[in-house]
Structure formats: structure tokens, C-alpha cells
C-alpha positions in Angstrom: 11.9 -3.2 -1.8 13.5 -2.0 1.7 13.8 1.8 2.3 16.0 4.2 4.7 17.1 2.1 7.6 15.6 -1.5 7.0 17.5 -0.9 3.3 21.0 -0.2 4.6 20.4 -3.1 7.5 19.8 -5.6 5.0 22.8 -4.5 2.5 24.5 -4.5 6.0 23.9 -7.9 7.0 24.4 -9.4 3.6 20.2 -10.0 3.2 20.1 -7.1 0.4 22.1 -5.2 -2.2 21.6 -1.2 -2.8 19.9 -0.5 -6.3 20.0 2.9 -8.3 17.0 4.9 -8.2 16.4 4.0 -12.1 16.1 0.1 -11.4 13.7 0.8 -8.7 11.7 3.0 -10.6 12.0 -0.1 -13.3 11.0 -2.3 -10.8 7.6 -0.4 -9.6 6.9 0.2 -13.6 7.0 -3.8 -14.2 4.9 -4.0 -11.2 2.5 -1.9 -12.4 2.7 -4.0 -15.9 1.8 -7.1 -14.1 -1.2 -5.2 -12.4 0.5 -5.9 -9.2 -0.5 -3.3 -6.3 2.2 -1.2 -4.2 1.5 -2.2 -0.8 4.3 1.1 0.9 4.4 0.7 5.3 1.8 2.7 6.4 4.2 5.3 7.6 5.3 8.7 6.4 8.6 7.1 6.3 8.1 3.5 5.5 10.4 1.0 5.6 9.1 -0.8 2.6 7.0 -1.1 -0.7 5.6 -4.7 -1.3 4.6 -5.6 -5.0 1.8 -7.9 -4.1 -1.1 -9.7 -6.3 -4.5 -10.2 -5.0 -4.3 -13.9 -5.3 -1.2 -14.7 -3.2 -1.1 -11.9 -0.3 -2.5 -12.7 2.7 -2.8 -9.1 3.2 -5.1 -8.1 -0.2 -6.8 -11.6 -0.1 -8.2 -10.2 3.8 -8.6 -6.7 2.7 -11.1 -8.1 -0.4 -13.0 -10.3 1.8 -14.4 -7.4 3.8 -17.6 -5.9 2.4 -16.0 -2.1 1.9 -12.1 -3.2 1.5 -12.1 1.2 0.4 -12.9 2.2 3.9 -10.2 -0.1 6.2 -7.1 0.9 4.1 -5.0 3.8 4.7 -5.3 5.2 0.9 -5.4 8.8 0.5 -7.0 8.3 -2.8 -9.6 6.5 -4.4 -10.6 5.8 -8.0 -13.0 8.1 -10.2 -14.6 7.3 -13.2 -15.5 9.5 -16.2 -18.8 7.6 -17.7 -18.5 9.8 -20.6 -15.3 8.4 -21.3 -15.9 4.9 -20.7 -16.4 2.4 -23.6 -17.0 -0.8 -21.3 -13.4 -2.3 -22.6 -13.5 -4.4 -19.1 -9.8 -3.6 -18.8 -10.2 -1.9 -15.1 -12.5 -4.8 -14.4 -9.6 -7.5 -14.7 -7.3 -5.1 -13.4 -9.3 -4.3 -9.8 -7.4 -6.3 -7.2 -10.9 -5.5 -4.9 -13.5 -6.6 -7.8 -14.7 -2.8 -7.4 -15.8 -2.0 -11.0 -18.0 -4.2 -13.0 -19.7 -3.4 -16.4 -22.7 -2.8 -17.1 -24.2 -1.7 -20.7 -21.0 -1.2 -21.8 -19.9 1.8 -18.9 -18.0 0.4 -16.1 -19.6 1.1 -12.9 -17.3 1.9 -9.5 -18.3 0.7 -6.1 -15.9 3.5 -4.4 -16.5 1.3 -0.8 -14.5 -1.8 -2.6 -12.1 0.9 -4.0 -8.2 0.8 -2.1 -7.1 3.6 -4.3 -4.3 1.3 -6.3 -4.3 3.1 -9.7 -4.4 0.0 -11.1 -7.6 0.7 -12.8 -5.9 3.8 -13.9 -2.6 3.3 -15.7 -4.3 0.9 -18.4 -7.4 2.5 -19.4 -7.5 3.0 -22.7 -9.4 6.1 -22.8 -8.9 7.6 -19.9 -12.0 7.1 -18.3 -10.2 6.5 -15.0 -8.6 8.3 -12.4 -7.5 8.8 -8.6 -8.7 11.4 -6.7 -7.5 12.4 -3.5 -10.0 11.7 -0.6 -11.4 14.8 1.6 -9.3 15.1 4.6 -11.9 14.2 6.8 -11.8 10.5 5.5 -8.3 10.1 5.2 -6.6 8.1 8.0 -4.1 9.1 10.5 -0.6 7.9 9.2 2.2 7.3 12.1 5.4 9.0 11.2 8.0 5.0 11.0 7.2 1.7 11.1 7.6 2.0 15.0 5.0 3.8 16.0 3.0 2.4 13.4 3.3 -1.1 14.7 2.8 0.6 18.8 -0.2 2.3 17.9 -1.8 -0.9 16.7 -0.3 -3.0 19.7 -2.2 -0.1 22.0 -5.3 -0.4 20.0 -5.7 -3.4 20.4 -5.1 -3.2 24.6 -1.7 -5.0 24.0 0.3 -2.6 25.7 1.1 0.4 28.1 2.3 3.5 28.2 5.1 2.2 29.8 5.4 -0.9 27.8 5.5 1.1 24.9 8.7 3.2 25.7 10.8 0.1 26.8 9.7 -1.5 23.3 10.5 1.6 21.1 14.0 2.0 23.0 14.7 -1.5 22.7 14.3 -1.4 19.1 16.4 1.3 18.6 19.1 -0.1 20.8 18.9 -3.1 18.7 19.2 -1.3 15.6 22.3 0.1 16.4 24.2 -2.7 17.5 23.0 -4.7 14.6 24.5 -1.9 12.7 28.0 -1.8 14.5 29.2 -5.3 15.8 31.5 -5.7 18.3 
């Protein structure tokens, strides 16, 4: 699903159509029904949500190969379990894109490092066992305000461009973006 600008671009250029709030909402519940994990830009005002399964995303497929997936994603949140709660139903098990719970003597057991904060775990458990708490402040990471400066800050980090560099790119784009929107 495209969002703010990318969402009027592509019902602009014929690439999209607008939807009402209620079958997007639809959309993100069916998601969730297929245990499929929202994947929103890593922006305060992202330009997307993908709906993505642990099998076929490039993205989630790297994320679980890394020892503690938990600590390289941008999650505020991360799962908690209630032992006392639990009855070892394995439903968070098949449901945990990041293999982060396992049973063991019927109570699942979290591994909060694998954990991406999801909810997965958390909209099917039976008992209620599960939950998402937000993660201190300290731990949670620094989220650019768009897409732009989003994408800059990583081309910076990773010595890919300069100051300068970077204002020709981010005026560029919004040059582009405007004459996309109003042809000649």
C-alpha cells in the first residue's frame, strides 16, 4: 500500500487507484490473518506498508539470517510473554516470522534478540499469553522524518555521499516529483 505522496503519484500516473480507509484497514486485517508482517518505510511519514511473508522477502529472509534479527530493525516494540498464561499451544511458534519463540515443557520461551516486534505472535494467541511492549527509549532507533532523508542518511552512512551531494539529490527529487505531478 502507497501512502501521502507516492499514493497520489501512482493514482496519478495510472500505476494505482485510491482505496477508502475501510478496505485498507481490510487489507492490513487479512494480512494479519495470513500471518503476514507489516513492513511501514522507516519514516515518520512513510511512503508505504509492505505485507510481506518470511519466505519470499528478500528483506525478512536477511533480517532472520542475522543472529539477533530484534536488534537491527527499527521496531519500537518487542514481544512479551506472560508464562503464567501460556499453555504451549505452539501457535506463536508457527506464527514468528524470526523463529524467536520455541516451546519448551509446554510454555513458550522468547528469545527477545530474534524478536522484530511484528505482533504476529500476538493477535492469535489463544490465551493471551502474548504481547508487545514498547522498548525503553534508549534502544529505540532514530527514525528520519520521509523516505528521503531516510534513504540519504543511509547513502551517508555508508560514505556514499556528501554534504553537498546530498542537497543536489534531495532537490532533485523534489523537482522530479513535481513535474511528474504536473506535465507539460
Amino acid at each position: 500500500m502507497t501512502l501521502g505522496d507516492g499514493a497520489d503519484y501512482m493514482v496519478h500516473s495510472g500505476r494505482g487507484r485510491k482505496m477508502s480507509l475501510e478496505e485498507s484497514l481490510d487489507i492490513l486485517k487479512r494480512a494479519d490473518e495470513e500471518g503476514l508482517v507489516l513492513q511501514p518505510d522507516n519514516a515518520k511519514d512513510p511512503l508505504f506498508i509492505c505485507t510481506c511473508c518470511a519466505c519470499c522477502c528478500g528483506v525478512l529472509r536477511s533480517i532472520r539470517r542475522d543472529p539477533k534479527p530484534g536488534k537491527i530493525v527499527s521496531s519500537p516494540f518487542v514481544a512479551y510473554l506472560d508464562v503464567s498464561q501460556c499453555k504451549g499451544c505452539e501457535t506463536c511458534t508457527k506464527r514468528c516470522p524470526m523463529e524467536a519463540i520455541r516451546v519448551v515443557e509446554n510454555k513458550a520461551v522468547l528469545d527477545a534478540d530474534r524478536c522484530i516486534g511484528c505482533g504476529l505472535c500476538v493477535s492469535k494467541c489463544p490465551t493471551h499469553a502474548m504481547s508487545l511492549e514498547r522498548k525503553p527509549a534508549k534502544e529505540q532507533a532514530d527514525i528520519p522524518k520521509d523516505h528521503i532523508k531516510g534513504q540519504m542518511k543511509i547513502a551517508q552512512a555508508h560514505g556514499r555521499l556528501g554534504v553537498g551531494e546530498l542537497m543536489r539529490l534531495q532537490l532533485k527529487s523534489k523537482l522530479d516529483r513535481v513535474l511528474a505531478m504536473n506535465p507539460k
